[in-house]
FITISE-441568 format. One record per residue (C-alpha): x, y negated, z; residue in one letter; residue number from 1. Coordinates in Angstrom, 1 decimal, always signed. Each point is the difference from the previous one (the first is absolute). Layout:
N
       px       py       pz   residuo   num
        X        Y        Z         a   NUM
...
***
This chain:
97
       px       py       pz   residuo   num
    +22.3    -61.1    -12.0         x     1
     -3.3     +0.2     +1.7         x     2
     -2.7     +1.6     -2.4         x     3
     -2.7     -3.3     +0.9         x     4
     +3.6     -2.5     -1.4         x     5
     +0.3     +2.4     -2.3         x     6
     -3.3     -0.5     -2.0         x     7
     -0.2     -3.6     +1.3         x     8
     +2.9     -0.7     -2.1         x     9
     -1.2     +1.5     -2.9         x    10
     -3.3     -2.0     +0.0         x    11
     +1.7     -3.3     +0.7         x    12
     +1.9     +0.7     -3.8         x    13
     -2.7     +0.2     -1.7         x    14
     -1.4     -3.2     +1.6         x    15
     -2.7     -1.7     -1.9         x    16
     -2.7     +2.8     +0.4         x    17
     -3.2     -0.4     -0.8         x    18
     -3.3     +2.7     -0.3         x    19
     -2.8     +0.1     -2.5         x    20
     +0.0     -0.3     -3.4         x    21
     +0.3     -3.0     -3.0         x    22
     -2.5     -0.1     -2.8         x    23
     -0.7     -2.6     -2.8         x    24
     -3.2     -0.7     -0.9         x    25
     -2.5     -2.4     -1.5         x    26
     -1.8     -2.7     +2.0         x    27
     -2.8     -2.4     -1.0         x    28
     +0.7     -3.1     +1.2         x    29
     -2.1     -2.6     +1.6         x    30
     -0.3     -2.8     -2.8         x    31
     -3.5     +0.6     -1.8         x    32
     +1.5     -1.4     -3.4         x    33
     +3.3     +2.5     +0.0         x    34
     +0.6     +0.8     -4.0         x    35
     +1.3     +3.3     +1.4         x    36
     -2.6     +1.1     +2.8         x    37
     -2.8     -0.7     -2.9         x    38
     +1.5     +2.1     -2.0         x    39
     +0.5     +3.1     +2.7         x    40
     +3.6     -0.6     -0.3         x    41
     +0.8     -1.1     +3.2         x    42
     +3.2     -0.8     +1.3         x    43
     +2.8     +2.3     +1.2         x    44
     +0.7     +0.0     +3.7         x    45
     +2.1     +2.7     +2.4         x    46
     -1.8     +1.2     +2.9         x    47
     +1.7     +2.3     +3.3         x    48
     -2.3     +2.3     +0.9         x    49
     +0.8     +1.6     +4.0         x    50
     -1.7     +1.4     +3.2         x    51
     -0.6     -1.8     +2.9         x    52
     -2.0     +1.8     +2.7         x    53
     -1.7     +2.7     -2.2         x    54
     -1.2     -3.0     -2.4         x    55
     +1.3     -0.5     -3.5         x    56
     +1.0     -3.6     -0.7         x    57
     +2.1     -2.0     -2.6         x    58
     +1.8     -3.6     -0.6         x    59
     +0.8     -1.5     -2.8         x    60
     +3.5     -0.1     -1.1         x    61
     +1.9     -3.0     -1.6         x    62
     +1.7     +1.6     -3.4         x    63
     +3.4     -1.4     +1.3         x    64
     -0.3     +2.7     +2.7         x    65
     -1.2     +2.9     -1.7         x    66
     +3.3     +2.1     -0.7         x    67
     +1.2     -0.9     +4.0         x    68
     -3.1     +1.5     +0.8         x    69
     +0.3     +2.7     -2.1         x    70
     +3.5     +0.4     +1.5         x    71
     -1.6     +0.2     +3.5         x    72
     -2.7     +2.3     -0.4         x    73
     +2.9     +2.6     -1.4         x    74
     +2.2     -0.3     +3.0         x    75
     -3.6     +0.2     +2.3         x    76
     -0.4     +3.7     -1.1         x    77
     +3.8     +0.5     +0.3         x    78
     -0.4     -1.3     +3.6         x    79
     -2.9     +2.2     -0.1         x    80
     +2.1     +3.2     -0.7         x    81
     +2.5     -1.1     +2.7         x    82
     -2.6     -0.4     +2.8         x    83
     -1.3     +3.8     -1.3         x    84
     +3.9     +1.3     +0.2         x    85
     +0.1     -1.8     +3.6         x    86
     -2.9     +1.3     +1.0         x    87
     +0.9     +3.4     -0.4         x    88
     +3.9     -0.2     +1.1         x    89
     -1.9     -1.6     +3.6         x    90
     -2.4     +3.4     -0.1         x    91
     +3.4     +2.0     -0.3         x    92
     +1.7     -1.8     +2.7         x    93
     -2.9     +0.7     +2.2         x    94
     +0.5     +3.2     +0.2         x    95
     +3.6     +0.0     +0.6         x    96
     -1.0     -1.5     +3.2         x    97
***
């Protein structure tokens, strides 16, 4: 097996991958007579924080989704180590050449 099928197959398993990171945190929400918000409660909300051309940004995430997420952004830095192994088997098989 080739080495670029090779990681490509290992990649495709771990298939959803996401990058970034999950927090919860709490929001003041836009009604001016929220119970909560005039206390300083707030509400709970989830939030992915990533990189997109050198700039920080973040989305909200529904709750139903948080532990998929979660899921994803583990196999992102596994897909992360593979590209790192890859990248250095391909710097090997340079010089072989």
């Amino acid at each position: 097996m080739e080495l670029n099928e090779k990681w490509l197959k290992e990649i495709e398993e771990l298939w959803p991958f996401a990058k970034g990171s999950v927090r919860e945190y709490r929001q003041k929400c836009s009604k001016k007579e929220c119970s909560k918000c005039k206390t300083g409660e707030r509400h709970l909300t989830w939030q992915m924080t990533y990189y997109e051309n050198g700039r920080q940004r973040s989305k909200h995430v529904p709750r139903a989704h948080i532990e998929e997420l979660k899921k994803a952004i583990e196999n992102g830095r596994k897909v992360e180590e593979i590209l790192i192994k890859a990248g250095l088997e391909y710097l090997e098989s340079l010089k072989d050449k």
